[in-house]
C-alpha positions in Angstrom: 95.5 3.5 48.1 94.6 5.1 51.3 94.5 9.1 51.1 95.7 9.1 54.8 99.0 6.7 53.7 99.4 8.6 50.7 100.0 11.7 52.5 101.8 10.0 55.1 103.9 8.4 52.9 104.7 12.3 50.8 105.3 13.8 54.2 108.1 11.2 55.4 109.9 11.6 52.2 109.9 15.1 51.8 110.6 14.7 55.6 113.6 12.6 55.5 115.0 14.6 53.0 114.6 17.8 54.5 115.7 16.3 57.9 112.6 17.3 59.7 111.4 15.8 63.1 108.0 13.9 63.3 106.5 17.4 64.1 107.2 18.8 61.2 106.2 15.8 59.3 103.2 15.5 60.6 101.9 19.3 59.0 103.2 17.9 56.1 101.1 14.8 56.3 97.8 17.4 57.1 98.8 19.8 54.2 99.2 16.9 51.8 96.1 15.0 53.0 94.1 18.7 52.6 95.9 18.9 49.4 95.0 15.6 48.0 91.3 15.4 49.0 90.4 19.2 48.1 91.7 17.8 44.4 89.7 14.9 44.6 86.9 16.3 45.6 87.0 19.3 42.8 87.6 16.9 40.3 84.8 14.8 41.3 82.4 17.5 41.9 82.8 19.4 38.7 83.4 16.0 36.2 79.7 15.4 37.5 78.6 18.9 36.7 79.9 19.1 33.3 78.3 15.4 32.7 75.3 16.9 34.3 75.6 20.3 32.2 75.7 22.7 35.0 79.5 23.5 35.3 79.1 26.8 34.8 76.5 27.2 37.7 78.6 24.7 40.3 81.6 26.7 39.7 79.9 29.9 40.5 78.4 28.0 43.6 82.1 26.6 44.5 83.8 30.4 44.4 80.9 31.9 46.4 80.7 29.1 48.8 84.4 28.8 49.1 85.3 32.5 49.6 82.1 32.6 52.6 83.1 29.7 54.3 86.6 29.9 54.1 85.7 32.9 56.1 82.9 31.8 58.2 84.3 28.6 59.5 80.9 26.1 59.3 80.0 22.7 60.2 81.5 19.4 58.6 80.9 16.0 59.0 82.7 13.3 61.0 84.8 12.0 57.9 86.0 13.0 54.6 83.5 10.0 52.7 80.4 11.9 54.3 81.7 15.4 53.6 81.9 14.6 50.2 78.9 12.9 49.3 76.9 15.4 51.3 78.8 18.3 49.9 78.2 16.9 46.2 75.0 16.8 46.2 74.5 20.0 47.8 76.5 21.6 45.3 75.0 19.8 42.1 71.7 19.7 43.2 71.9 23.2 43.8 73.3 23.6 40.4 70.4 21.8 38.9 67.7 24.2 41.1 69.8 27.3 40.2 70.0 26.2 35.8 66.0 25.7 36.0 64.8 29.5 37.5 65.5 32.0 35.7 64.2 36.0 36.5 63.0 38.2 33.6 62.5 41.2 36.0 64.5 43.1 38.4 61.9 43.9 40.5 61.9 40.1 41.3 65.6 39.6 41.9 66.7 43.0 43.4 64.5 42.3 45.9 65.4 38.4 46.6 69.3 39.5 46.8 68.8 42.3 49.4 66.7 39.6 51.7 69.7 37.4 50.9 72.5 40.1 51.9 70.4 41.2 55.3 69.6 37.3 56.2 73.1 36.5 55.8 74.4 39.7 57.4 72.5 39.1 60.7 73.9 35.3 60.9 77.3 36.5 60.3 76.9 39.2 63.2 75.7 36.5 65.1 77.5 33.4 64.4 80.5 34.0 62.8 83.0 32.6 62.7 81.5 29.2 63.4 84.1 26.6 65.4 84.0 23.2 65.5 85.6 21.0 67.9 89.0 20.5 66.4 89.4 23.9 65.3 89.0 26.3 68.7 89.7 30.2 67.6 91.0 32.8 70.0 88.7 35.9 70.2 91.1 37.8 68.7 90.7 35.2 65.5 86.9 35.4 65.7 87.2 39.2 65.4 88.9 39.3 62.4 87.6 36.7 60.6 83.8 38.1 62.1 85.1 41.1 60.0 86.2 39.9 57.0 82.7 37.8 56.7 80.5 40.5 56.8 83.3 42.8 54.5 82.9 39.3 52.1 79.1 39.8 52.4 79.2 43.4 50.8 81.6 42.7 48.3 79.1 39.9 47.3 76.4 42.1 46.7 77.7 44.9 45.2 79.3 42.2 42.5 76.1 40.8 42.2 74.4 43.9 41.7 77.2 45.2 39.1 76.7 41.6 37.0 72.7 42.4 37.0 73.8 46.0 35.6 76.2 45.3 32.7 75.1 41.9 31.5 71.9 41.0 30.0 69.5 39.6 32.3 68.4 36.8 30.2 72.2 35.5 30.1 73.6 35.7 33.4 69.9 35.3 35.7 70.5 31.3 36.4 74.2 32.1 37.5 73.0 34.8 40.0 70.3 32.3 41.1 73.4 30.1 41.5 74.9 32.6 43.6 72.7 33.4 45.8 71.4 30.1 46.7 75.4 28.6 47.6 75.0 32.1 49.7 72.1 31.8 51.6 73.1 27.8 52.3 76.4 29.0 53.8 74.9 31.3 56.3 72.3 28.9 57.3 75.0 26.4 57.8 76.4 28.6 60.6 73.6 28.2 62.6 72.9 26.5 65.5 69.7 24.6 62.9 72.4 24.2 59.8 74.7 22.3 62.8 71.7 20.1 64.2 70.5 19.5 60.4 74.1 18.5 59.0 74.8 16.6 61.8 71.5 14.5 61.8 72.7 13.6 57.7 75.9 13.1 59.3 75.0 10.7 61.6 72.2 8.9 59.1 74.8 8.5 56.9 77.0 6.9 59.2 74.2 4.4 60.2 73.3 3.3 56.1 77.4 2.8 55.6 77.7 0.6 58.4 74.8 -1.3 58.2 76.3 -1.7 54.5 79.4 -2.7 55.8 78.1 -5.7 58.5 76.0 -6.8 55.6 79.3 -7.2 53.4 80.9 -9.1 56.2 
């Protein structure tokens, strides 16, 4: 079934029985159909990851991701099919890079996350909160969230920075690798680059799904 009837078809029934106008049925259609696919798509991503053996790691990518750009705002791609398959493989290949390097020093990873927090930092200043087309903010929007972003960004590395101080190294060094690199990826995807980048995938993968689909026909 369709996830765009499905949600249609929750939203007119809770409708009808709440004696709403088409307006109000309509949210309802977007908040089930946000709903529904954020579900689908957790329960795809991490089912991979704990076939895959990195559930740990993508669900430390998936928080620090989440929490950025649910702040930041960021690029998507033109439909749900293409958000997902890009964002799974971003997130589990990430997971597999972040489970194979570990640190043994903190002279090594001290140094890494405080490049990270200042990269991220001077994006944020710059570029957040990153729009797209059918989500315009007002400036007074972009101020707050702007603020909350960079507040997010300090949190994030004084949280990383307590983890490296109370647990052993050895233990929790692939899960701040995992961290760091769903960081740096959200800032880079509120650039002007991360836009042109996802939107050139975006548009590739458009191109190999239809090409499929006329060869079907």
């Amino acid at each position: 079934m369709n996830l765009r009837f499905l949600s249609q078809k929750l939203a007119h029934s809770l409708g009808n029985k709440l004696y709403y106008d088409q307006d109000h049925v309509d949210v309802l259609r977007y908040g089930f159909e946000v709903i529904i696919t954020g579900l689908l798509k957790m329960f795809i991503l991490f089912s991979l990851a704990f076939l895959l053996g990195i559930l740990p790691h993508v669900l430390v990518i998936f928080v620090t991701s989440g929490v950025y750009r649910l702040l930041s705002g960021g690029v998507h791609c033109a439909t749900y099919g293409r958000c997902l398959l890009l964002g799974l493989v971003i997130f589990l290949g990430m997971g597999k890079l972040a489970q194979s390097l570990t640190f043994t020093s903190f002279v090594t990873i001290i140094p890494i996350l405080a490049c990270i927090t200042l990269i991220s930092l001077f994006i944020s200043l710059k570029w957040a909160p990153a729009e797209t087309k059918n989500k315009p903010l007002s400036l007074q929007e972009k101020s707050k969230l702007k603020k909350l972003t960079l507040i997010w960004i300090f949190i994030w590395a004084i949280l990383i920075t307590t983890c490296l101080l109370i647990f052993p190294l050895s233990q929790i060094s692939s899960l701040v690798m995992a961290s760091m690199l769903a960081h740096i990826t959200q800032a880079l995807s509120l650039t002007p680059t991360g836009y042109r980048v996802v939107g050139f995938i975006d548009k590739l993968m458009g191109s190999i799904f239809k090409e499929r689909r006329e060869a079907n026909v």
